[in-house]
N, C-alpha and C positions, 0 to 999 in steps of 0.2 A: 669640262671645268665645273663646279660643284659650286654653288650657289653660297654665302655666308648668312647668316641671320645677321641685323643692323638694327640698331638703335636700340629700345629701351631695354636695359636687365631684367633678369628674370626675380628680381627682387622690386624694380622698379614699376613690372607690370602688376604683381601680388599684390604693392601697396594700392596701386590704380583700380584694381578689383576690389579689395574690400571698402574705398571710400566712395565708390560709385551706387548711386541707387541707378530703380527702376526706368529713368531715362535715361539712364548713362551718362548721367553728367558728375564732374570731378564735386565735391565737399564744397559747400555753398551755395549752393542753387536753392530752391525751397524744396523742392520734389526729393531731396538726396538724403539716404539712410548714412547717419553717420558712427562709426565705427569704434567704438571708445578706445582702443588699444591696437599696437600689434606686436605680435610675438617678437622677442628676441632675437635673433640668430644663435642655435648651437652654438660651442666654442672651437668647434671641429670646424661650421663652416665659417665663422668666424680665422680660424686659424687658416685654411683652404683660400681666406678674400688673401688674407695677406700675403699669402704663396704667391699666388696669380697677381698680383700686384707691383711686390718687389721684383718676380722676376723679368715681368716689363721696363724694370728701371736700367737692363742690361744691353747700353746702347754705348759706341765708343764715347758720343759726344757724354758720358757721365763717367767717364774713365774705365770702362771696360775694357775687355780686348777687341770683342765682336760686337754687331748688332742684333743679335738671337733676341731681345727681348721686344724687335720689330714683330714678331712671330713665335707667337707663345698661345696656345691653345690646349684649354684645359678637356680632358676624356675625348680627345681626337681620335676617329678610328680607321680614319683617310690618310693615306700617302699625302705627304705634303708635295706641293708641285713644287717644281726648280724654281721660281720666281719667291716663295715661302721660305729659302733658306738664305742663312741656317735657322733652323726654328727648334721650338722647344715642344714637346707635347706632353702634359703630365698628367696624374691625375693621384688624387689620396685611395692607398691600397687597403690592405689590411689594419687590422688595429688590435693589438692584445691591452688586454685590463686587471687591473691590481685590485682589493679593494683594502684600503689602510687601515687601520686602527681609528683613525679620526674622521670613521663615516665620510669617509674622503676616494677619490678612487684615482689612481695614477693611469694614464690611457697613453700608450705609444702607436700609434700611427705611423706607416709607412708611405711614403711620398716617391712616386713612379715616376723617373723622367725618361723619355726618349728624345735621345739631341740627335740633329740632322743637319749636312754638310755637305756641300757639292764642289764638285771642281777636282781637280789634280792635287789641290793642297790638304782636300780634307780629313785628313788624320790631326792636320794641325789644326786645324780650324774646330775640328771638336777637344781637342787638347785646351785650348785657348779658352772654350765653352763651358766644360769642367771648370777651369780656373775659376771663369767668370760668376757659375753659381757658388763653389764657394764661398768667392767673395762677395757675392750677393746676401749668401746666407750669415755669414759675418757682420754685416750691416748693423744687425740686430735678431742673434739665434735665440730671442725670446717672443720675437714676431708682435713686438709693442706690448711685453707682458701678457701674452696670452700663454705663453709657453714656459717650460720650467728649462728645457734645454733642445737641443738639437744635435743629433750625432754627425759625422763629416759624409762626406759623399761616397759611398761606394761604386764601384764600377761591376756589374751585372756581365755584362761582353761587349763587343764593339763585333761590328761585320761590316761589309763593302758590297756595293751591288754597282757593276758594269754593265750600261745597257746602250747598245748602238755607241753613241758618243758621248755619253757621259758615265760618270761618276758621281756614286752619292753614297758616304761613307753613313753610319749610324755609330749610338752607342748607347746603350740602357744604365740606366745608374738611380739610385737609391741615397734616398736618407732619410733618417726615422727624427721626429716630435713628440717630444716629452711633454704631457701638459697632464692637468690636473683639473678634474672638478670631483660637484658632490655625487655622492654614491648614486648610480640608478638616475642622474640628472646630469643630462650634456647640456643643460643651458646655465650652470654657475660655476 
């Protein structure tokens, strides 16, 4: 069984690093170097919080079909164990880039899903998963205006692996993010 990391993000520890001085104490202490600023978030990982976000909101009790969004884990490169499904593992793939006429540059992003199912029913069960991102991505295929569009879900392949006495279907699938900043700058 494979250990989880808990508790603070790894955005959360960043901010805790830059506003810590020399004795390690948090912004306010007298001893503490204070930090005038911090960076932004790109609009890519910007667009990636919102991924990993929404797609945790995919629980029956929010009128989904499944609870895949129990078990949603971003650039996962571990077999989920049976107790983990159904679960979701994604991660942002490739990205091609435009650059526009308006010192502007259009950027589409690829979004890797791998869904995972166990049991005798699981053909349905990732049938049901699909739906669910869809309609997840439906919510809002601008991602709170960070995006100019979002294309529908492609299916990649599905496969099935039999082992002793279980079953644990897969299936990969795709969808691309349209979004726009300024040229040569992913943080506007």
């Amino acid at each position: 069984r494979r250990a989880r990391c808990k508790g603070q993000n790894t955005q959360d520890r960043y901010r805790d690093l830059l506003y810590q001085g020399s004795s390690g104490r948090r912004h306010g202490s007298n001893d503490t170097q204070i930090v005038e600023g911090l960076m932004a978030d790109s609009m890519r990982q910007q667009i990636c919080t919102a991924i990993d976000t929404r797609l945790k909101t995919i629980l029956v009790s929010g009128g989904y079909e499944t609870n895949a969004g129990s078990n949603v884990y971003e650039f996962w490169d571990i077999a989920l164990e049976e107790d983990e499904l159904p679960g979701i593992i994604w991660r942002d793939g490739t990205e091609e880039s435009e650059m526009l006429v308006t010192s502007t540059q259009d950027r589409r992003v690829n979004i890797d899903l791998t869904l995972m199912a166990s049991g005798a029913t699981a053909p349905s069960i990732l049938r049901k998963m699909i739906a669910d991102i869809e309609k997840a991505i439906n919510v809002d295929y601008t991602w709170g205006g960070l995006a100019i569009f979002t294309n529908a879900v492609n299916i990649i392949d599905t496969f099935q692996v039999e082992h002793k006495d279980r079953r644990i279907g897969a299936c990969r699938a795709r969808f691309t993010i349209l979004y726009r900043t300024g040229y040569l700058d992913s943080y506007t």
